[in-house]
C-alpha positions as CSV (number, residue, x, y, z in Angstrom):
1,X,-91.9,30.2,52.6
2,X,-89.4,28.5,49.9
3,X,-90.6,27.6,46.7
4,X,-89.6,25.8,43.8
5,X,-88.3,27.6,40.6
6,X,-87.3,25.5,37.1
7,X,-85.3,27.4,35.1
8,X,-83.5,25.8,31.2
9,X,-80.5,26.6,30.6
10,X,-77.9,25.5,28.7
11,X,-76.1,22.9,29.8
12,X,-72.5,24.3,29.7
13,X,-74.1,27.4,31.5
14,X,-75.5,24.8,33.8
15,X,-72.4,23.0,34.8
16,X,-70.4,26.5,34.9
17,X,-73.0,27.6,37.2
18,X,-72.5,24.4,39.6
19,X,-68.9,24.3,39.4
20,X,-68.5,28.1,40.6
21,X,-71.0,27.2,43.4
22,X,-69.3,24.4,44.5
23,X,-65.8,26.7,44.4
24,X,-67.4,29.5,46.6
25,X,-69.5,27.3,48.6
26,X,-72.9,27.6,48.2
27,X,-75.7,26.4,45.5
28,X,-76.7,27.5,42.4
29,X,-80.5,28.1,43.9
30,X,-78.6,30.8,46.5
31,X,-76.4,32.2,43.3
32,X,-79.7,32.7,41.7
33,X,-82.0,34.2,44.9
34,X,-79.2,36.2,45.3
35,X,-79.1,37.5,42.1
36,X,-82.3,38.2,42.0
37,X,-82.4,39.8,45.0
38,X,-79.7,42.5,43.0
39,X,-82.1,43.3,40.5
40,X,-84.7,44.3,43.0
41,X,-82.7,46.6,45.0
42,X,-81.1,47.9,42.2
43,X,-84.2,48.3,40.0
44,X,-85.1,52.3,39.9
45,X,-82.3,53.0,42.1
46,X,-79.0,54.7,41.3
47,X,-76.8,52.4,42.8
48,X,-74.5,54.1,45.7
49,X,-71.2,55.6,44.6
50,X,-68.3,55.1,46.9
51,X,-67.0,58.3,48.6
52,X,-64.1,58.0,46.4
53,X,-65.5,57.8,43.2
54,X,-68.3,60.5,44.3
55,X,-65.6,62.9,44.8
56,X,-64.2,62.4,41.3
57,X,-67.3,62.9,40.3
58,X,-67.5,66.4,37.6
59,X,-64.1,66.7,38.2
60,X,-63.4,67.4,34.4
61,X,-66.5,69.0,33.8
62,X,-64.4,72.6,32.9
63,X,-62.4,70.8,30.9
64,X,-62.7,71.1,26.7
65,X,-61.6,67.2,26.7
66,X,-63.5,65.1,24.1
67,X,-62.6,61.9,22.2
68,X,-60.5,63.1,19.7
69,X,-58.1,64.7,22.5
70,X,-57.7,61.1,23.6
71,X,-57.2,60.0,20.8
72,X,-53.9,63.0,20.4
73,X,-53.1,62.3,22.9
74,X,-52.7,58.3,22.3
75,X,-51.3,59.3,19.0
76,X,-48.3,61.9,20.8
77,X,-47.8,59.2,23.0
78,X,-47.0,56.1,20.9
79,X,-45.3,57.6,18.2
């Protein structure tokens, strides 16, 4: 069953909102439901990592890299 949902916002955000809808083809309402659709999937879970990125996962974990060997590094590089 549908129901009805007010929501302020401002009014830029408003016709932002509208305009992008009307560029992907759909309405705000579905931007919205869909959105909040997202937060209840997402809510408690750890979102699923593409194989990719779950095999780079720990990859540098043996490593002794920290911030300030970035930032040597950045400073080798550009000078």
């Amino acid at each position: 069953m549908r129901q009805r949902l007010t929501l302020r916002m401002d009014r830029e955000l408003v016709r932002r909102a509208k305009a992008y809808a009307q560029r992907t083809g759909t309405s705000v309402s579905a931007l919205v439901a869909d959105y909040f659709a997202l937060l209840d999937e997402s809510d408690g879970h750890e979102e699923e990592l593409s194989p990719t990125v779950r095999s780079l996962v720990g990859i540098l974990s043996d490593t002794k890299l920290d911030e300030e060997s970035y930032r040597e590094h950045l400073a080798e590089r550009h000078s």
